[in-house]
N, C-alpha and C positions, 0 to 999 in steps of 0.2 A: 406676231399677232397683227392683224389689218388695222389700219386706220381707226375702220368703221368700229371696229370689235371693241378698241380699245376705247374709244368713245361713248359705246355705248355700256359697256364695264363702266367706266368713269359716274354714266348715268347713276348706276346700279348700285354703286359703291354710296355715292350721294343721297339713294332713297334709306341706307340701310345705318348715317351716321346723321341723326336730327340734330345735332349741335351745327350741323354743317353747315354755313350761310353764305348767300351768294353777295359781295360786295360789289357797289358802283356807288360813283362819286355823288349823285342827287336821285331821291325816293319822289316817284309818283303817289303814293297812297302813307296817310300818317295817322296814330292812333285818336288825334283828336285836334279841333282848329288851333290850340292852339300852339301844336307841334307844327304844322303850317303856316304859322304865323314864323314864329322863329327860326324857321328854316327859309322862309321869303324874306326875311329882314336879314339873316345872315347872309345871302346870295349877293340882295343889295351895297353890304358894306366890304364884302369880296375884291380886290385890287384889280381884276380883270372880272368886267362884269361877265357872267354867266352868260349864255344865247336864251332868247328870247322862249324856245320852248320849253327849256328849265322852270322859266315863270307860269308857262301855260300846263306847266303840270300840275303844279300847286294850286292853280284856280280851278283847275279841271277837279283833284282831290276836294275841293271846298264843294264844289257843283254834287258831288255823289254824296256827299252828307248833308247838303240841302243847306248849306251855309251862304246861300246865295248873298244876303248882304255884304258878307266879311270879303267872299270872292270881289264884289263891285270896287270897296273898300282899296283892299289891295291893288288893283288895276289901274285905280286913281293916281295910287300913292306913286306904284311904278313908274305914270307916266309922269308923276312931279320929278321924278329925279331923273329925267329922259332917256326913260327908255321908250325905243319907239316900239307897240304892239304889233301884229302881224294879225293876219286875217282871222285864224283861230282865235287869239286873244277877244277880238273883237267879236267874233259869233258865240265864245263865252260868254259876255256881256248880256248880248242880246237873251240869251239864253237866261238868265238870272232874270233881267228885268221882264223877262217873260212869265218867268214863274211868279215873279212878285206882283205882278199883276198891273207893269207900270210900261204900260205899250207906249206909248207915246215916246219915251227915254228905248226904245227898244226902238223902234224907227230913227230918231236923233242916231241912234250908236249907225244903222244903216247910212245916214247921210253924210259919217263922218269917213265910212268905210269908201265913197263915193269919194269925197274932200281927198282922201290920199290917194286917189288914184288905183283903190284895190279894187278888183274885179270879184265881187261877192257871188258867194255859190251855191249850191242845190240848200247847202248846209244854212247856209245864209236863209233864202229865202221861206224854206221848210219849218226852221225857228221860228218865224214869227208868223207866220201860218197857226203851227201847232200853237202859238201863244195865245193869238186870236182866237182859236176855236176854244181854246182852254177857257178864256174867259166870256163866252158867249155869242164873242161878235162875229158871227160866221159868214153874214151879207158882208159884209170890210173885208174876211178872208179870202169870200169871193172874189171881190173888185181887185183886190191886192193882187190876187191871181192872174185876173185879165191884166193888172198893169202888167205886173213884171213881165208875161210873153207879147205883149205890144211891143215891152222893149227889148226884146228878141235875148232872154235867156230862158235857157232852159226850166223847167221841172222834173223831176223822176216817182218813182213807183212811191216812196216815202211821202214826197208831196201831194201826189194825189192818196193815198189812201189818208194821211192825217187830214185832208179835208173830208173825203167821206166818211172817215166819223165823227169828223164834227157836226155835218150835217144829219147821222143817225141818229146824235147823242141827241138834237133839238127835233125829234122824231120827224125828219124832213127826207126820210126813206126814198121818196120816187125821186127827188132830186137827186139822192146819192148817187141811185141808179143810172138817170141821164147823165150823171157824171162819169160815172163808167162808163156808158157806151161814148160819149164825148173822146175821152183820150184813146178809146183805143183805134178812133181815126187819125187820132196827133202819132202815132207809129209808138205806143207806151203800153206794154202789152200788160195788163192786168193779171194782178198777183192773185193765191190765197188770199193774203190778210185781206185785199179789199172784196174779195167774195165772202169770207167770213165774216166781215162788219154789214152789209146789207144781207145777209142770210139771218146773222141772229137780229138784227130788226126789223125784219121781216115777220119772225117766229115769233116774236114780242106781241107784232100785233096783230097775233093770230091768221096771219095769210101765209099757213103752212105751206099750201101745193104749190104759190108762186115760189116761197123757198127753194124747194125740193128740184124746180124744171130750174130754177137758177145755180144749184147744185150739179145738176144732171147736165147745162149747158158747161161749164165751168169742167168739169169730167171730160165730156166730149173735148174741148180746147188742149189738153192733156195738161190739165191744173190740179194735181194730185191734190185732194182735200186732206185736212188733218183732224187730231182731237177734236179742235177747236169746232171745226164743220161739224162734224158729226154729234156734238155735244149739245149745240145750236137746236143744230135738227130733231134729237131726242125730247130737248126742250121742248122742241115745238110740237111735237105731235103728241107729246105726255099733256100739257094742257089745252087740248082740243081732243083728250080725251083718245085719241087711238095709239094705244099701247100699245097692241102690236106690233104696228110698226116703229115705232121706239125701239123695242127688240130688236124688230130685223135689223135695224141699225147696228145697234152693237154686234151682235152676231156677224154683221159685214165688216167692221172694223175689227175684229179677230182675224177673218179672212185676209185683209190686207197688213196683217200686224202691226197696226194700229191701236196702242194701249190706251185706255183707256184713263181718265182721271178723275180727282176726286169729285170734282164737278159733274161728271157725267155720270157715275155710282149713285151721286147724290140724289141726281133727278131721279133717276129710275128708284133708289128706293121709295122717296116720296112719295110717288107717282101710285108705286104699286100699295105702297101702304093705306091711302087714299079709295083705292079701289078695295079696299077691304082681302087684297091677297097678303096678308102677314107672313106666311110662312116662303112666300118666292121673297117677299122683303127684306127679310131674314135673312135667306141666304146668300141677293144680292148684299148685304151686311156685310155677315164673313168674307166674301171675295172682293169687297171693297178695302177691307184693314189687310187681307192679303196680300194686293196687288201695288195697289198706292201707298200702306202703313199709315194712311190718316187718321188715327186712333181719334184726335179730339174732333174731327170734323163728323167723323163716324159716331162717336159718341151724344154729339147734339141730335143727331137724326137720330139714335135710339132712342133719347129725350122727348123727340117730336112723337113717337109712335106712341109710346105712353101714354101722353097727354089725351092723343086720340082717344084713350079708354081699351089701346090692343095690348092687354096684361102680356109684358115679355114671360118668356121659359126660361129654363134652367138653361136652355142650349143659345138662348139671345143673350144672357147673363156674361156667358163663357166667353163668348165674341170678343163683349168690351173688355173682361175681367182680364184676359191673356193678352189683349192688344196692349191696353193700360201698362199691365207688367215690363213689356217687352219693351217701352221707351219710359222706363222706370219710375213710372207715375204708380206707385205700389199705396199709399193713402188714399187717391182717388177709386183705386181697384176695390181698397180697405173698406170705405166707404159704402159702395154696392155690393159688398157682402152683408153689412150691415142692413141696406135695403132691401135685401132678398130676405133675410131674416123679418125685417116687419112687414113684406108683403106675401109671408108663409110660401116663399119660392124656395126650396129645399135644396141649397149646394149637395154639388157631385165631387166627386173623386178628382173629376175632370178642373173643376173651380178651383179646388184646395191645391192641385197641384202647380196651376197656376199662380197664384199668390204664393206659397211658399217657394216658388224658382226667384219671380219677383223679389221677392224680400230677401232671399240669401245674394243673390245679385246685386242689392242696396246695401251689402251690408250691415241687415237686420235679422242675424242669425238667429237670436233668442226669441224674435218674434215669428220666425218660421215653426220652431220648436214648438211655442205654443199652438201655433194654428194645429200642427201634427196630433199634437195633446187633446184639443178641439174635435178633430177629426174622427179619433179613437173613440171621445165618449157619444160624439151623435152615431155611429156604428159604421162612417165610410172607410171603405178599406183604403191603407195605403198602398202603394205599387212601387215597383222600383221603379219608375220614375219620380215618384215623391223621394224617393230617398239618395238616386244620384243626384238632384239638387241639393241635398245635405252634406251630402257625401265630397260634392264639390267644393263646396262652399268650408268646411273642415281642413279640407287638403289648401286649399287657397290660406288660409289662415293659419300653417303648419302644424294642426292635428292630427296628423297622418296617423298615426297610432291609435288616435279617437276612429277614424276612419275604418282600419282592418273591424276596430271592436265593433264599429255600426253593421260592418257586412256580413261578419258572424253572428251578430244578434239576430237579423232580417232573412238570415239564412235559417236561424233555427225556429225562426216563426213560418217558415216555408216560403218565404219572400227570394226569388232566385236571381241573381244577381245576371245583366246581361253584361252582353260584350263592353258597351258605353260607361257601367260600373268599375272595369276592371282598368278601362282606357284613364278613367278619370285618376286612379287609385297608383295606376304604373306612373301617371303625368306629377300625382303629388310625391312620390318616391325619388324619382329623378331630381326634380325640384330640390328635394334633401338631402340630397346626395346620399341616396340608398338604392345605388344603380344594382345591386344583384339581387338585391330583395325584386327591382322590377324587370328585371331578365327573369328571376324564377315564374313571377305570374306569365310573361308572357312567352315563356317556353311550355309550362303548362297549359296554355291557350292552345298551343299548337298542337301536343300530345293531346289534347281531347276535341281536335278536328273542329274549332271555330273556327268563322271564316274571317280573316285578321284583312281589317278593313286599312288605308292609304294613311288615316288618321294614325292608328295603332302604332303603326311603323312609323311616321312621323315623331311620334310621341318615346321610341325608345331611340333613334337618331339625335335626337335633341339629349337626351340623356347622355349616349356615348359622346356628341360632341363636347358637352357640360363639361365631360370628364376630359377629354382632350385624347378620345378613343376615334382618331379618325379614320382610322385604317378600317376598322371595324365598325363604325358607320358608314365607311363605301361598301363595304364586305355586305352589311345588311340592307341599302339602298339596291345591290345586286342582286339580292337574293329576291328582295320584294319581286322587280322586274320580271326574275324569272319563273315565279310565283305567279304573272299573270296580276300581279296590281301596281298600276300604274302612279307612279313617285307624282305630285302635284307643283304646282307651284310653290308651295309653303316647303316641302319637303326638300326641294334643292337652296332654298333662300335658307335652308338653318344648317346645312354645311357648310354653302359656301362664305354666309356669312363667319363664321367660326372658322376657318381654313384661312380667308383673308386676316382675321385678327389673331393671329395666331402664326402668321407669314408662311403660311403653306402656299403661297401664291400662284405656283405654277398649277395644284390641284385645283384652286378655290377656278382658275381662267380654265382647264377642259372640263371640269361641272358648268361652267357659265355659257362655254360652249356648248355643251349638248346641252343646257335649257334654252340657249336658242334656236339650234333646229329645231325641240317642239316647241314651239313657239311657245313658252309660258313664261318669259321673258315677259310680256306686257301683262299677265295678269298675277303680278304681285302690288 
């Protein structure tokens, strides 16, 4: 086996044992200051002191939890016991006392960087820039800017765009502007981000069209626009009132497959809800919990529509009610059923089956059952879909035997079980280790011409390998192939896992092999 093969088997073997950890002598990230603290104080009383960036990790981890004092703290202490900082250490510094809003000790950390003789950098100066404009003083950011290239260093893309939005943030737009055309005669060729930051305040204050030709110049420069642009820009033309072309927007951001985010669903629902189009609002809704799964963001804006006085439906209901389910907020789902009940909005088949997938998914088995109950007496039919969430959720909880009983009950009410019923029922069998009991259904499947989907065969592979039938999980991985359906990723990761712990080793490495030529090696 190559080098490469073997390395990346090693990978493979790694994603497949979670106890697995990778060891090195000092951690960058810890679960709280004060594991940082003891792990800098043990560095310190170390026989051979640690290098200097060991410490600049630990302050760097205080900096990402915003422990900016305790980082200062510690860097003090460092240097009592002489250690000498390095340049990093030092733009951490600055860094902190930037956020803490104490510029002044943020320039001092600059002068001391000068006192040693270090040559401070993009990093350096960009810090205290962004500090500046963080806390308002953006004429100082200014000036700070002409000093430092009098004194002949550099700035880059970062530096100028954190001043032009500091200057957007103090609504000082046409300056930002002349700011941009300024660098891009210093040979600094302007990004996105800083066409995105005078775009959206631009759109802010309502001077959409100069927007749009500052888009259109930015395009022409071959400045690929992102979300960001285009969300801007929807902004912008949503209140100044032409929706349409808000639209075309998104619709051109499809074209360029450019996804779309919650932010910009956002605008457009409002936008349209505003204009009294409820039903295009709507169903920018659904393809917003779609695409992005922002259930609680999408949930406020259905909030907002309400308030309006646009009585949601039964089909606005289902949006939030399924979305809710799906990131297992099943009480808040609970909740707007109850709503829909005092606002004489009539749950469908469609509602009920979302909450009871929900709640068997929580672990709220008995309160599915009642909703089922529910169901029955107000006269919606149940479907098998209401019932393989049951049925799932049984087998999950090794009812299996409840299970057969549920699908002979629903069979003799005329309720007809699909493929996805039987998938479920073979998966809890397996599970049991009642591997013929789920050979028989799924040779029956076959004898009555269903069309036995990647899953199916997944699901009796994982069985034969349970049982430590690997012959005959390649035998049936063979057969799918030549059936015309094609093994997935999940499908080769559940033999060769099982092959590998089980020392079949030379199988478990030509399966890894041919899951690398189809490439689905990266998509486990």
């Amino acid at each position: 086996m190559s080098l490469s093969l073997r390395l990346r088997r090693s990978s493979f073997l790694i994603s497949f044992h979670s106890h697995s950890h990778s060891h090195s002598r000092f951690h960058s990230s810890f679960h709280n200051p004060g594991d940082a603290i003891s792990h800098f104080n043990r560095m310190l009383q170390m026989p051979s002191t640690p290098p200097i960036f060991e410490f600049n990790k630990v302050l760097t981890s205080l900096v990402k939890t915003k422990h900016y004092s305790t980082a200062i703290s510690l860097s003090h202490q460092m240097e009592f016991t002489g250690i000498k900082p390095s340049l990093v250490t030092m733009n951490i510094l600055i860094n902190c006392y930037c956020h803490l809003g104490q510029i002044n000790s943020a320039f001092s950390v600059l002068a001391g960087i000068l006192k040693r003789g270090y040559q401070p950098d993009t990093i350096t100066f960009t810090t205290l820039i962004k500090g500046l404009c963080l806390h308002g003083k953006i004429q100082r950011a200014l000036q700070f800017h002409d000093d430092v290239l009098a004194q002949g260093f550099l700035l880059n893309q970062v530096s100028y765009g954190t001043l032009i939005n500091g200057l957007c943030k103090l609504g000082e737009t046409s300056a930002a502007l002349e700011l941009l055309r300024r660098i891009e005669g210093r040979g600094i060729k302007p990004d996105v981000v800083m066409y995105n930051t005078i775009i959206d305040s631009l759109c802010k204050d309502k001077l959409v069209s100069h927007a749009f030709d500052l888009y259109s110049e930015m395009v022409a420069k071959g400045i690929s626009p992102n979300v960001v642009t285009y969300s801007a820009l929807i902004y912008g033309f949503c209140i100044v009132g032409q929706l349409k072309q808000a639209i075309g927007l998104l619709d051109e951001m499809g074209l360029k497959n450019i996804d779309p985010d919650v932010y910009t669903y956002t605008i457009l629902v409002d936008a349209l809800g505003k204009e009294g189009k409820v039903r295009e609002a709507k169903n920018m809704l659904a393809v917003m919990i779609k695409q992005v799964n922002e259930v609680n963001k999408a949930q406020d804006v259905f909030n907002a529509m309400s308030q309006r006085g646009e009585t949601p439906d039964v089909h606005s209901y289902n949006i939030i009610i399924n979305g809710l389910c799906k990131i297992k907020m099943a009480d808040e789902a609970l909740n707007l059923l109850a709503e829909m009940d005092y606002k004489k909005v009539v749950p469908d088949t469609v509602t009920y089956n979302s909450l009871i997938d929900g709640l068997c998914k929580t672990e709220r088995v008995s309160h599915a059952w009642e909703l089922l109950d529910e169901m029955h007496v107000k006269g919606q039919p149940a479907n098998i879909i209401t019932y393989n969430s049951l049925l799932d959720a049984l087998c999950k909880s090794h009812h299996v035997d409840k299970a057969i009983a549920l699908i002979k009950k629903i069979k003799d009410q005329g309720v007809q079980p699909d493929l996805c019923t039987y998938n479920i029922l073979m998966d809890g069998l397996c599970k049991a280790g009642r591997l013929k009991d789920a050979q028989e259904i799924f040779h029956d499947l076959l004898i009555k011409g269903y069309h036995i989907t990647v899953h199916t065969y997944t699901v009796m592979i994982n069985g034969l390998c349970k049982e430590g039938l690997f012959d005959e999980a390649l035998a049936l991985l063979s057969k799918m192939e030549i059936e015309g359906c094609t093994p997935n990723a999940i499908t080769f990761e559940s033999i060769i896992r099982s092959l590998f712990e089980n020392g079949e080793n030379d199988k478990a490495e030509k399966l890894l092999l041919e899951m690398i030529d189809k490439g689905l090696l990266e998509k486990l």
